[in-house]
N, C-alpha and C positions, 0 to 999 in steps of 0.2 A: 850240144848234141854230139859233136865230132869225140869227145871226150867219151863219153859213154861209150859208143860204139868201138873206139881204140881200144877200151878195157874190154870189153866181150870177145871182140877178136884175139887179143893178148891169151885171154882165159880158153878161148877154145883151141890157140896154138899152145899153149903149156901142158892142156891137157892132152892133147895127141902125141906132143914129146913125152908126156910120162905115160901112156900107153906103149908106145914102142918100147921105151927103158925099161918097162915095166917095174915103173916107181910108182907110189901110192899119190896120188896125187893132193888128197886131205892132207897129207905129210907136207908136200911143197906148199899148201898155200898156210899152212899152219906155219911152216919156218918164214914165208915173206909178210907175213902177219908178224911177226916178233920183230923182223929187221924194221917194217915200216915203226913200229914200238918201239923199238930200241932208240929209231934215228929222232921222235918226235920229244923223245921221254930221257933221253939219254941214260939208259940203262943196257949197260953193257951186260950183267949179271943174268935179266929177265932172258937176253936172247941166248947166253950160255944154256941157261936151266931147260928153256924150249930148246933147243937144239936134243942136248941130253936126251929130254922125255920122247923126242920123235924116236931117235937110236933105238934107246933101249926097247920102247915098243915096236916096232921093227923087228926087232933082235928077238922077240917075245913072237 
């Protein structure tokens, strides 16, 4: 249980940092979505490609 509640709070302090920054916050959990994929999968290339896709949509 202590588990769960760590990630919810984790999740509701990331998302109050990407308020202030005024960062997309689907952006950030989309790139710690790739690193966790990356580290399980060892694919380094997957989290390049995601990186790429957040930018350029961004940039769009």
């Amino acid at each position: 249980m202590k588990i769960k509640e760590t990630k919810l709070l984790q999740n509701q302090r990331l998302k109050e940092i990407c308020n202030d920054k005024e960062v997309s916050f689907e952006s950030i959990e989309t790139l710690l979505d790739s690193v966790k994929t990356k580290k399980l999968l060892k694919r380094n290339n997957y989290h390049q490609q995601k990186i790429n896709d957040v930018i350029e949509k961004a940039i769009k």
